[in-house]
Each structure stands twice: as C-alpha cells, then as structure tokens.
N, C-alpha and C positions, 0 to 999 in steps of 0.2 A: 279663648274668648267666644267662638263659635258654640253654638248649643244645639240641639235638634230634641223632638220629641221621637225620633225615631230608634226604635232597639236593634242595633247592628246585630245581636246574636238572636234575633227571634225568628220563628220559621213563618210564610205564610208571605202574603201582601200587604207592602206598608208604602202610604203617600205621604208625604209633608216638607218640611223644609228645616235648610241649614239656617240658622237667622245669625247673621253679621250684626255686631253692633256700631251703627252708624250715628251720628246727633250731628244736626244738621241745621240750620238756622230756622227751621217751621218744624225741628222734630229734635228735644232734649235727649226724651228716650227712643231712638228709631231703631229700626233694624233693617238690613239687607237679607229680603226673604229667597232663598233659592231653592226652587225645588227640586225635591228627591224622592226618589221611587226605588224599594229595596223589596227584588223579591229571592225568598228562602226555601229551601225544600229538597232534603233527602242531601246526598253525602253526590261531590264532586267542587269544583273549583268555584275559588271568587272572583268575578270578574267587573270592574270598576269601566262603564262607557258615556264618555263625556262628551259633547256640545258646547259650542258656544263659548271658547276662550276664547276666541273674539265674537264682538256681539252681532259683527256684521258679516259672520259668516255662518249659515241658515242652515242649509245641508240637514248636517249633523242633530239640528238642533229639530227639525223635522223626523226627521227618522225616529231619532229616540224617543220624542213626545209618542209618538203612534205607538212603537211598544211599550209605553211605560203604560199605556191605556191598554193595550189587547192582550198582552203576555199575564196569565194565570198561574199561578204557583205551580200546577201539575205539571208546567212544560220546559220548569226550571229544576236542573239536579245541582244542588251547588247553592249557590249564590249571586243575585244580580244586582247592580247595584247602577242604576241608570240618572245622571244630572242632564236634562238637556242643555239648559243653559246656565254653563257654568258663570260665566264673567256675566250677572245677570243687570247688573245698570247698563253694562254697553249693549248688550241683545235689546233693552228697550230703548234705548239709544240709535241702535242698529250705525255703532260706530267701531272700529278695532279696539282703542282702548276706554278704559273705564272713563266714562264721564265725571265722577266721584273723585280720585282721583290723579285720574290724565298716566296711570300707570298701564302696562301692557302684563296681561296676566303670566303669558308665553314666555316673559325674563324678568320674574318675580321668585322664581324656587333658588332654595327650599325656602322662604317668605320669615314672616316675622307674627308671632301670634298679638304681638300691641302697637304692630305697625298700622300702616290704611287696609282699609278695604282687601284691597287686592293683596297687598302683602298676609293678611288675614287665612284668605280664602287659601293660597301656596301652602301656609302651613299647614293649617287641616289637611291639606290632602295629604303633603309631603309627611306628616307627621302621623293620624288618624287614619286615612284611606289608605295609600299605599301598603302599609305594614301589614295590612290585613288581605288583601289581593294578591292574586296568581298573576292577571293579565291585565292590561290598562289599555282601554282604545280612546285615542284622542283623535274627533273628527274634527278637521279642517277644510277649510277650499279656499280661493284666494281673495275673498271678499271683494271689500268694491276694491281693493286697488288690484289685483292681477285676476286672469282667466289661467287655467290649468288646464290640459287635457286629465279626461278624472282617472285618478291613479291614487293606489293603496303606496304608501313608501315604508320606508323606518331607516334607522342610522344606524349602518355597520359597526357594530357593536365588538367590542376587545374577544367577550367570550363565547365561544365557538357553540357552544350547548346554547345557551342565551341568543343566538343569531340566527343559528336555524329554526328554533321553534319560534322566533321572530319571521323569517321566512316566510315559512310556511303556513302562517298568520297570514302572513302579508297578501302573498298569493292564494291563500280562501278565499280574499273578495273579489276575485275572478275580473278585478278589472285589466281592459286591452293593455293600460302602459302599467305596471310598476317600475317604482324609482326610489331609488337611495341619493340619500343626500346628505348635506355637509352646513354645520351652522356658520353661515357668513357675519349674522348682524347681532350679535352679542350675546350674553349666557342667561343662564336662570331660566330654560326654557323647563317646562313641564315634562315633555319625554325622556328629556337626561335624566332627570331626578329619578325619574320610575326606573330609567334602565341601571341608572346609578344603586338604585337599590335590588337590582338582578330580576326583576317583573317583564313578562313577554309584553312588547310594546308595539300596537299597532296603531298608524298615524293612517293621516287622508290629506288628501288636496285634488276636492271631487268640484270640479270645474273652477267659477266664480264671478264676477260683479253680480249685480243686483236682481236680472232675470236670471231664473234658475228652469231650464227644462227638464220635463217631466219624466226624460232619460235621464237623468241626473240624479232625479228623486228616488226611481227606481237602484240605480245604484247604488246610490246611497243606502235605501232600507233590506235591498235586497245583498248587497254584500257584507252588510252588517250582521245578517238574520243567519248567513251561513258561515261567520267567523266565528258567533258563539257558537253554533255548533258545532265547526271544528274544534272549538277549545273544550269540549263537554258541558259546557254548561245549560244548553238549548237542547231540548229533544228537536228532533225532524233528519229527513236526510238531506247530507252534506251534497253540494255541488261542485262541480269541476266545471271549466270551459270546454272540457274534452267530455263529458257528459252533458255540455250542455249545444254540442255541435259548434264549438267557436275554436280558433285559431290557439294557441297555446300565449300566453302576455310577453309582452315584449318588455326584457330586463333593463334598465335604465339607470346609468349615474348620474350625478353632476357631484364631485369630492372634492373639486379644486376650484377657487375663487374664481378663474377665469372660466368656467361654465356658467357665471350669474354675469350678463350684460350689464352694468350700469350706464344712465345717461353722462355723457361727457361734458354736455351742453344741457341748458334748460329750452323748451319748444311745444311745438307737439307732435305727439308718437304717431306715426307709421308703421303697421305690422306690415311685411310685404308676401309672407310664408301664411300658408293654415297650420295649424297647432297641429300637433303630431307631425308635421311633417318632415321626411330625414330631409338632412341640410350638408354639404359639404363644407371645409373647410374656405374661408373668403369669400363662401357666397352672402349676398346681400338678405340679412333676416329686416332690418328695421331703415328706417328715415326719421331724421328728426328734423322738422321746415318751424320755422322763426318768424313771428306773426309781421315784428316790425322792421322786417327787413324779405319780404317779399321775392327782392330781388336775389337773395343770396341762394347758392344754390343748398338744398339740402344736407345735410350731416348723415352719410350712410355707416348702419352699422352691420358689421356683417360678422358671421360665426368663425368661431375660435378653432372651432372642430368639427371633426364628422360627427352625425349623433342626429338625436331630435330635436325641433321646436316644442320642449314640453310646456311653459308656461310662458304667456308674454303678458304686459303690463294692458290696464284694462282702462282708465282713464285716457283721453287722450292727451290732454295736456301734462306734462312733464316738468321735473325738476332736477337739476342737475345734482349726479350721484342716485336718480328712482332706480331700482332694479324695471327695464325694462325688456327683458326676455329672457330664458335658462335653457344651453341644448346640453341634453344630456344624452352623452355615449350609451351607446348597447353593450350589454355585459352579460355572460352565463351565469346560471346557477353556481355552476363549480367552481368559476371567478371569484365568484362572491363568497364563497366560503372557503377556498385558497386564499383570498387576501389577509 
C-alpha cells in the first residue's frame, strides 16, 4: 500500500517520501508523508539508516537529516538509503508511539501491509527494505522516559559470522560504553526482524529526555559517519578510539531480566548513582519517596550485580512496574563471541 516516487535502483541523489495511506476525519484521501533520502553510486553495499522509531527520540533523527543534506553521490560507493524519521506522526508528536494509531513501531514487525499506519510502515521495511540491504542502523536514545549513558549496542546474535561483523559495527561508533542486551518487554521489534533476516544490525541508545547536549550530537553524527565507513559505503578515513587518543570502550551486558530494575511501588524516582557508574552488588542505585505519605520512609532500590549504572529512568515521577534503572556487567570481546 506504501508507494514512493523514489527509484531504489537508480544511481545519483534522490529526496522524497514514502506516502502511507491514511483517511482521517478532515482527509478521505490523506497520506503519511515520510521522508527519504536514497543515495547511489559505483559498486559496494546497501546500507539502510533510520531515526525516529520513536518520535521522541531526536538523536538519530538529527544526525541523519544533516547527512541526507551534505552527502553527495561522489562519497557514496554502494548504496544509501537515509529515513530520519521513520515513525513520522510520533516525531511531530515528539511522543514514543504513534499518535495515529497509539501503536509502538519497535513491536510492530514484520507488520501488516492493510493493517494501521504503523503496522504499514513494519512491512515496507520488513518486506521492501530489508531484502535489499547489507546493513540496518537503527538510532535510538531513551527519549523522554530514560537517560542512557550514550552507547552503540546490538543483540547477541545465534550466528557467529553475523555477530561479529555486528561487533565490530557496533564498536566503529567509538562510543565509551557499548552494551548488549536482551528484549524484556515484548516482540516485533525492528532489529530482530533485520537480524532475523541475517542483515549486520547496529542499534544506539545515545543519551535521552528532552535536552540533548551538544556531546551527544556529536556522537551521534560523528559515530554514525564512521560506521558507514566501516561498512564501505562512505569514503573517508575510518576512526578508532585508539586513534583517536581515548581509552578502548567498555564491553557491557544486561541478558537477564534481573539487570532491568523495575519499580515495585509507584512514587517518585531517586537516582542516587551517576550513570556510568560501576555499582556493586546491594549497593543502593535508586529511592523511591511517596508524595502522600511523607512520613514513610523511602523504598531503596539497590543493584543486583556488580556492573554499571548504564540507563536510569528520566521522569521523576513513577509507576509501579517503570523500568527504573539497568546495570549492566562488563564483559570481553572473546566473552562475547564464546557465548
């Protein structure tokens, strides 16, 4: 049902948009316009890089807009294929899920091509993009409801060829934590699908609520710029941390339920840790204090494990069951490709 004016097999720069068919109570014939940006040129991979599956997560959606405006055909070998914002009602929304409707894009695949909106948009990709791509970069950060320390991740993948060149994706965006992780809150995410279909998948969770600093920004465009070029599709030269005078990244899990804190009680959150920060096992990471009861004394929550404060929850007020906090253990390279 999706249509575009754009010619996936043509060489050269091409702008325009995917149009959704939406009808709407002030629109019989309407569309869901999302824009895309497809550049072509000379013999090397296809690489598919997204923003914006959720709409309240900016990051990504920044980064990409800037290259889909600066990047010239000459500096692509291959194929590029840039959506900032993909889940495009929630980015003008600037809510997690679709306003339209109330679906979350991230457990929608592989989707339904006469389903909503959203379910719409899963199978295009799932169906249309994917198949035609080498690599799939899905930028996220924790929007307004968690902060992150900003870290490249992906999911320990079954196959060993597939996980390293996942890897070593992952580790090109030179950020200080990378972290592997584990789906807690239900399926149909977007990176399964892509890995499901054997595509190198690189994921983000570069900081998050609503102010975004301008180190942030930076990592965001700047670990992005050197992932396509790890993967050949960007001319320029490649960076390392160890090239760029920095410390080598700090390898990170969280694979078991009990690395994601949930609230017990509903309140308001208390971080007592800075992010990034190692924690031991019973030390006190959070509080949770009870508007109408003052006198009660706080609810401490404290870590499960030794590891890091990778992400804590970014609103203050809470609801019992929020994810508010994730420590994830340090782990090797060889760990990670032994398991």
């Amino acid at each position: 049902m999706i249509r575009t004016d754009i010619d996936l097999g043509r060489t050269g720069k091409q702008q325009g948009y995917l149009q959704v068919p939406y009808s709407h109570n002030l629109g019989g014939w309407a569309n869901v316009m999302i824009p895309i940006t497809v550049i072509a040129h000379g013999a090397g991979p296809s690489v598919l890089v997204l923003g914006g599956n959720h709409g309240d997560e900016y990051q990504g959606q920044v980064a990409i807009m800037k290259l889909a405006r600066a990047l010239t055909e000459g500096q692509v070998q291959g194929r590029l294929i840039l959506i900032p914002s993909l889940n495009f009602p929630a980015a003008l929304a600037s809510t997690r899920l679709s306003p339209i409707d109330g679906m979350n894009l991230n457990r929608a695949f592989p989707g339904d091509p006469h389903g909503p909106v959203t379910s719409q948009i899963a199978h295009y990709l799932a169906h249309e993009l994917f198949p035609i791509c080498d690599a799939v970069i899905d930028i996220h950060s924790g929007g307004r409801s968690m902060d992150f320390v900003p870290c490249s991740h992906m999911h320990v993948v079954s196959d060993r060829v597939q996980r390293q060149a996942m890897l070593d994706a992952m580790l090109a965006w030179n950020t200080e934590f990378c972290f592997l992780y584990t789906d807690i809150a239900g399926s149909g995410l977007l990176p399964v699908e892509a890995e499901n279909q054997g595509k190198t998948v690189i994921t983000t969770e570069l900081g998050g609520s609503e102010s975004i600093p301008a180190s942030v920004h930076r990592i965001a465009h700047d670990g992005l710029v050197n992932v396509l070029r790890h993967l050949g599709v960007l001319d320029g030269q490649i960076q390392s941390r160890t090239s760029m005078g920095l410390a080598p990244s700090i390898l990170t899990q969280a694979l078991e339920a009990r690395n994601y804190l949930l609230a017990p009680e509903s309140g308001i959150f208390e971080v007592c840790v800075e992010l990034g920060t190692k924690v031991s096992v019973d030390e006190p990471v959070a509080r949770i204090h009870f508007l109408e009861r003052p006198d009660r004394e706080p609810l401490q929550i404290v870590s499960p494990k030794h590891g890091y404060l990778i992400c804590m929850r970014s609103p203050c007020k809470t609801q019992q069951g929020d994810c508010i906090a994730v420590i994830a253990e340090e782990v090797s390279v060889e760990s990670v490709m032994k398991s």
